[in-house]
C-alpha positions as CSV (number, residue, x, y, z in Angstrom):
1,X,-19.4,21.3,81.0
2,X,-19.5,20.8,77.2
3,X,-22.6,20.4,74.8
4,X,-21.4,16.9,73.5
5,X,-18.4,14.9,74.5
6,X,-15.5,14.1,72.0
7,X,-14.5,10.7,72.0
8,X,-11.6,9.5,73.7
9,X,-7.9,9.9,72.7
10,X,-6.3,7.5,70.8
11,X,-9.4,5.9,68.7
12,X,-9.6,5.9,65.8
13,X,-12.8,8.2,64.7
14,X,-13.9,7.1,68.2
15,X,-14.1,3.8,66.5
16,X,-11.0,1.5,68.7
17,X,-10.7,1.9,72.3
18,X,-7.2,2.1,73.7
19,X,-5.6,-1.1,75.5
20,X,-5.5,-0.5,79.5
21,X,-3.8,-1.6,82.5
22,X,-5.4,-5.2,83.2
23,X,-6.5,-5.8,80.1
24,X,-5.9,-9.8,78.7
25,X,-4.8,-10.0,74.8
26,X,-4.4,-13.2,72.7
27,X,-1.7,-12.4,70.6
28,X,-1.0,-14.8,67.3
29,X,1.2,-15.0,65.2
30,X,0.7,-16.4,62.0
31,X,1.7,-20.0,60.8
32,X,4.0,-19.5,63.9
33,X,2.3,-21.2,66.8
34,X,5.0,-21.4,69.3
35,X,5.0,-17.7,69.1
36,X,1.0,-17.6,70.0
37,X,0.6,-15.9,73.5
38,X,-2.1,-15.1,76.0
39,X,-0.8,-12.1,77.9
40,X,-2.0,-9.4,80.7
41,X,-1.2,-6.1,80.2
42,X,0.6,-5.2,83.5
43,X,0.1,-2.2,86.0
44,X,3.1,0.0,84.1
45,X,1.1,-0.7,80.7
46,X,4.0,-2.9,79.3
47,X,3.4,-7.3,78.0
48,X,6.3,-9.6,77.5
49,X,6.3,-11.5,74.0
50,X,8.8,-14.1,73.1
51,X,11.9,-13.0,71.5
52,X,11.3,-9.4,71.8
53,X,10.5,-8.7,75.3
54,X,8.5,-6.0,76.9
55,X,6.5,-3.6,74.9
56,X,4.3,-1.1,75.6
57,X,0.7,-2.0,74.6
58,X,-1.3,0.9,77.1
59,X,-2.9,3.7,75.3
60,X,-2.3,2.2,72.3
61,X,-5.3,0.3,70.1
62,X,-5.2,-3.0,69.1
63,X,-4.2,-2.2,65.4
64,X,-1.2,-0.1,66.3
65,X,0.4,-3.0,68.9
66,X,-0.4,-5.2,65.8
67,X,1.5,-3.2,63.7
68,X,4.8,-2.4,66.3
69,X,5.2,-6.6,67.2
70,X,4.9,-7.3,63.2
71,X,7.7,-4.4,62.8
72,X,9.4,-6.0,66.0
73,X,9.1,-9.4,64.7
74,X,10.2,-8.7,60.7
75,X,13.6,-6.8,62.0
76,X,15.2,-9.8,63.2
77,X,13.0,-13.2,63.1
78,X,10.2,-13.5,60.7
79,X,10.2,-12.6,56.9
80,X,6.4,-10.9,56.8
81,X,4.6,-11.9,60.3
82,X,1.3,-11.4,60.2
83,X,0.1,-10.9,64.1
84,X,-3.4,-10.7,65.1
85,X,-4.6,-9.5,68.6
86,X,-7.9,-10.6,70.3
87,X,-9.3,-8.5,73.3
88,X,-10.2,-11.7,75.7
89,X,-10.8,-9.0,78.6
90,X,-11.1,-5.0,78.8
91,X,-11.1,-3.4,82.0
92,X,-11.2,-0.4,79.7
93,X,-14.7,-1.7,78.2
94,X,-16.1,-0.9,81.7
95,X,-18.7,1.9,82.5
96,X,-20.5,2.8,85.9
97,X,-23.9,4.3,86.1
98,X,-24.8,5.7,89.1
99,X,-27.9,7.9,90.7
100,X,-31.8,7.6,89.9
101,X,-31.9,4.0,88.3
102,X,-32.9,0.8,88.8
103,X,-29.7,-1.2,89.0
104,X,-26.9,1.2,89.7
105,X,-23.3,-0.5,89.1
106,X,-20.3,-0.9,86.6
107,X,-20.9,-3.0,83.8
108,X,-19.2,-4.2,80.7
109,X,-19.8,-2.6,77.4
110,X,-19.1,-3.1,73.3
111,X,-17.1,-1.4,71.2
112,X,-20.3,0.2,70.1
113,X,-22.5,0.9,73.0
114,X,-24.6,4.2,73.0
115,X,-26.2,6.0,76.1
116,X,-29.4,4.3,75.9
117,X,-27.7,1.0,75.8
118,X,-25.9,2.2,79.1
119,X,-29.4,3.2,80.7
120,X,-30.9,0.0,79.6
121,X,-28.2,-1.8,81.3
122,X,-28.8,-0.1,84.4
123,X,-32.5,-1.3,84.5
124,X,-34.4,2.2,83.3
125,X,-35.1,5.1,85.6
126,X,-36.2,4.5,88.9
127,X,-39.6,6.4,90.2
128,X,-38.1,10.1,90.1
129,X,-35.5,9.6,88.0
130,X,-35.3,12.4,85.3
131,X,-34.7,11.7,81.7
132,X,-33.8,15.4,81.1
133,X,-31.1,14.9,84.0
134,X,-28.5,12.5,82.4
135,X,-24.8,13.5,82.8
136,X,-21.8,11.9,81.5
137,X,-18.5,12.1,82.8
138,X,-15.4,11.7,80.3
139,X,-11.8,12.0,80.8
140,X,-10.0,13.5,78.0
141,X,-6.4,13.6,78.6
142,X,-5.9,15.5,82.1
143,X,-9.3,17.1,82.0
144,X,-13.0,15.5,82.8
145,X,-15.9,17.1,80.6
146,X,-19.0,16.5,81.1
147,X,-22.4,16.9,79.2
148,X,-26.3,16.7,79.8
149,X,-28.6,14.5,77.3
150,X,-31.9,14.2,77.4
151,X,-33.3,10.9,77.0
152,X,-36.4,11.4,76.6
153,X,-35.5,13.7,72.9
154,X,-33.1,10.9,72.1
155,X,-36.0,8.1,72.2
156,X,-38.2,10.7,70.5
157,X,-35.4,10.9,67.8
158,X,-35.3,15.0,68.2
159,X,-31.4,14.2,69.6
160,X,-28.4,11.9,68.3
161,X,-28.0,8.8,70.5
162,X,-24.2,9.5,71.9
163,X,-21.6,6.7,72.0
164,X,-21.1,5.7,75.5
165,X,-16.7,4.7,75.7
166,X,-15.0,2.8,78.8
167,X,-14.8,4.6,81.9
168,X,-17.5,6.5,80.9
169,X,-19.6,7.6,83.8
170,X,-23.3,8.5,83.5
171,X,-25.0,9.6,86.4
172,X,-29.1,10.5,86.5
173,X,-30.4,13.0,88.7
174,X,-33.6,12.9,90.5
175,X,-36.5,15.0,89.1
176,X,-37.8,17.6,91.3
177,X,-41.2,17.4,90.6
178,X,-41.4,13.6,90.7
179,X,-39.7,13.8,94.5
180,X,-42.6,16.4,95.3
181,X,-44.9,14.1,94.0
182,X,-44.0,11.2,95.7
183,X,-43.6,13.1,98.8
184,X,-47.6,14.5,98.1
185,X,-48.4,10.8,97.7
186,X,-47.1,9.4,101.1
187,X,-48.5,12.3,102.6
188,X,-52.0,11.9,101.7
189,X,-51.1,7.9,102.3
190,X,-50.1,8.4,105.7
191,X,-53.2,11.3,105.8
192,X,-55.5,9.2,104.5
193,X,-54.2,5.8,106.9
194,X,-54.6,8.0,109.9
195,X,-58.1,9.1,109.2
196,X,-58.9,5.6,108.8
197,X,-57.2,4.6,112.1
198,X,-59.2,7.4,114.0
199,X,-62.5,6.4,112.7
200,X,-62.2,2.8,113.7
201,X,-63.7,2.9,117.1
């Protein structure tokens, strides 16, 4: 448990996601079109490019795999490629929210999403869901952290809004007092239903 998450390894100021496993990348070369390839990163993290075979593009972000194929390119075939790399599809851009919401499920997010974007996503709280009870699940490296916000300071601008990153997992508890109040409620419902019942002759 940690009082704010850091941001994932391997971006950049948190700024650049890494590639993943799965993950579909329009690589173009420049001025070289029968170079230009739409590729999926595989399950061992590696993509195939023409003339230089497999590389590695897993864990790393989009400007460093820019960087190795120019290198790979320039060493043997191209004076001064210039390679640019589009992000068609992340699996890594994914995020699931889970517990006291409307809509609980994994959705896609931006490079920039925050956690209020993630609840907004995910429909709002549902009728006891607590906005003092939002936990987010991070791997970093071999451990998972995790930290409680409070949404309800965030909206009120007494807390920073935290960047929400793929395979993020934010989870809302119930509220206590809202589940004892709904309880109350269907108890004097049912109460009040079965005093009606009993004076109907």
């Amino acid at each position: 448990m940690v009082k704010d998450l850091p941001a994932p390894q391997n971006t950049q100021n948190g700024s650049e996601q890494p590639l993943s496993a799965n993950d579909v990348l329009e690589v173009s070369v420049f001025q070289v079109d029968n170079l230009n390839r739409t590729v999926q990163v595989d399950a061992g993290g590696q993509i195939s490019l023409p003339l230089i075979g497999t590389m590695t593009a897993a864990g790393k972000t989009v400007r460093q795999l820019e960087k190795e194929i120019e290198t790979a390119y320039g060493e043997k075939y191209l004076q001064s490629p210039d390679v640019t790399i589009f992000v068609k599809e992340s699996i890594g851009q994914r995020i699931t929210v889970d517990g006291e919401v409307n809509k609980a499920g994994i959705y896609p997010v931006s490079s920039s999403a925050s956690l209020l974007d993630a609840i907004a996503l995910a429909g709002g709280f549902n009728a006891v869901g607590d906005a003092g009870k939002v936990f987010v699940y991070r791997n970093i490296g071999q451990n998972k952290l995790v930290a409680n916000y409070n949404v309800e300071e965030i909206r009120a601008g007494k807390n920073r809004n935290p960047r929400i990153f793929g395979g993020d997992v934010v989870v809302v508890f119930a509220s206590k007092s809202k589940i004892a109040m709904n309880n109350l409620k269907d108890a004097l419902g049912l109460a009040s239903s079965a005093a009606r019942i009993a004076v109907i002759p």
